[in-house]
N, C-alpha and C positions, 0 to 999 in steps of 0.2 A: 042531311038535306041542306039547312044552313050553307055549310062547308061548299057544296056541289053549287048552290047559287053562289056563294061568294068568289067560284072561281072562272065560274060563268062571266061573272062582274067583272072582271080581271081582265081575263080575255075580252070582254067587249073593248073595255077602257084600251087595253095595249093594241087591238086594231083600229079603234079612232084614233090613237095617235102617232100611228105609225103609218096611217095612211095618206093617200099622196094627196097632198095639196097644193096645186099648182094653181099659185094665187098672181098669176101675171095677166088674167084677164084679156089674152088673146089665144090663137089657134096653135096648134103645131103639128106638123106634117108626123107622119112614124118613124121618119127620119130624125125627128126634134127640130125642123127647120119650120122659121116661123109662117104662116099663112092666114091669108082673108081671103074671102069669095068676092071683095070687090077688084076691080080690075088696077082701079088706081091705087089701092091700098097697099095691092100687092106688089105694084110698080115700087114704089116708096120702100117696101121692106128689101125687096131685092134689090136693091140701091143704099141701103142707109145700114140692113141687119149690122152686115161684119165692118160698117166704118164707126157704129156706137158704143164711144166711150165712159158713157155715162154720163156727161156733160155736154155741152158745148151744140151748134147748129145740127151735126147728124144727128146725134141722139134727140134732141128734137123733134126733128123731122120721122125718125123713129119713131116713136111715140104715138103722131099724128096718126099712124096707119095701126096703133095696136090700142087707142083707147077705146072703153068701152063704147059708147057712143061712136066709134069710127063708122062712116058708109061711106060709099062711091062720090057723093057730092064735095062733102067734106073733106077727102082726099083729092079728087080731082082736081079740086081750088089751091091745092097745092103740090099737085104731082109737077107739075114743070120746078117751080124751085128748089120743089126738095130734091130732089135726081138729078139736077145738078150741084147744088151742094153735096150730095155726098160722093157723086163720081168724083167732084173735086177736091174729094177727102181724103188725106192720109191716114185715118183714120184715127188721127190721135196719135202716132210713134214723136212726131216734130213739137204737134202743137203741147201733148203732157208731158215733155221732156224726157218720154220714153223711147230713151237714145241710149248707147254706151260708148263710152271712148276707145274700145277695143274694134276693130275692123270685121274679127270674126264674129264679137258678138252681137253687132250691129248686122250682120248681114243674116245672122238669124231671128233677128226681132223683124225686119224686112221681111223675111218669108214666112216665120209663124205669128207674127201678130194678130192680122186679120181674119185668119184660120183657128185660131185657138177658141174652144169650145167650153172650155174649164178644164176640164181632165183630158186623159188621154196621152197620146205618144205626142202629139204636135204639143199639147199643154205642158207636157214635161222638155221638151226641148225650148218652149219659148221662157220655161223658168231658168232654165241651164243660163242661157242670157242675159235674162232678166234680175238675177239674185245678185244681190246689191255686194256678194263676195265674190262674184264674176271674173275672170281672169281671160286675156288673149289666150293662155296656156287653157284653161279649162274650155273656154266657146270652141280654140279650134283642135280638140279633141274629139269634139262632138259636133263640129262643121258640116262636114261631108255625109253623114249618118242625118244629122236636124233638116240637112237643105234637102236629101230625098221625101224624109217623112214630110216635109212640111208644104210638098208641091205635092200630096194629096187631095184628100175631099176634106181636110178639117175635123175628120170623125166620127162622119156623117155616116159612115156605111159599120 
C-alpha cells in the first residue's frame, strides 16, 4: 500500500512540474499570437509584438498593452505613440547590432528577424545567419531556401 501511495506521490509531483506554466501574464490566441479584448491594447501589440527586442521603446510600449493591470484607458493614452514608435522600428536588427558584414547573411536577418518565433524553420534560418561562425559561403547556401521560408506566417500555422 505504502509503495502504490508513494508512486501516486510521484506521479502527482512529475505532473505539477511538468505542467505548463505560462508565467507571461497576458493572452494568446491558439495560434500563440499575443491578444487583449481591449481595442487599444490590441492596436499596440499588433504594432510593437514582432519589433520587441527585449529592450529599448518598442519593447516598452509592448509591455504597456500586456501588463497585468493593462485596460482600454491605459492603452489608449498611449496607443498613438506607441504605433508609431514601433511602425517606425526596425525592430532591433540596426539599433542591437544585429547586422552581419555578409550580404547574404544580412538579407536573411532582414527577412527572418521579425518573424522568428524561437523555434521553427524561420528560427533556424534566422540562426544560419545569425551564428557568430556565419559565413557569405554558409548564408548563401541557404539564401534562396531562408528568403522563401522566411516570407511566411513566422510559424504561426
Amino acid at each position: 500500500m505504502k509503495s502504490w501511495l508513494l508512486a501516486l506521490s510521484a506521479v502527482g509531483i512529475f505532473v505539477i512540474a511538468c505542467g505548463h506554466d505560462d508565467d507571461d501574464d497576458h493572452s494568446h490566441s491558439p495560434t500563440g499570437e499575443h491578444t487583449s479584448p481591449f481595442a487599444s491594447c490590441q492596436a499596440i501589440l499588433d504594432a510593437c509584438h514582432s519589433k520587441d527586442v527585449g529592450e529599448g521603446p518598442s519593447h516598452d510600449c509592448h509591455e504597456v498593452a500586456h501588463d497585468t493591470g493593462a485596460n482600454e484607458a491605459g492603452c489608449a493614452a498611449k496607443k498613438t505613440e506607441c504605433v508609431a514608435t514601433c511602425n517606425a522600428s526596425d525592430g532591433g536588427t540596426a539599433a542591437s547590432g544585429h547586422t552581419s558584414p555578409f550580404a547574404s547573411c544580412q538579407a536573411i536577418i532582414d527577412a527572418c528577424h521579425t518573424k522568428d518565433v524561437g523555434e521553427g524553420p524561420i528560427h533556424d534560418c534566422h540562426d544560419v545567419a545569425s551564428d557568430p561562425a556565419a559565413s557569405e559561403a554558409s548564408c548563401s547556401a541557404k539564401k534562396a531556401e531562408c528568403s522563401t521560408t522566411c516570407a511566411g506566417d513566422g510559424g504561426a500555422t
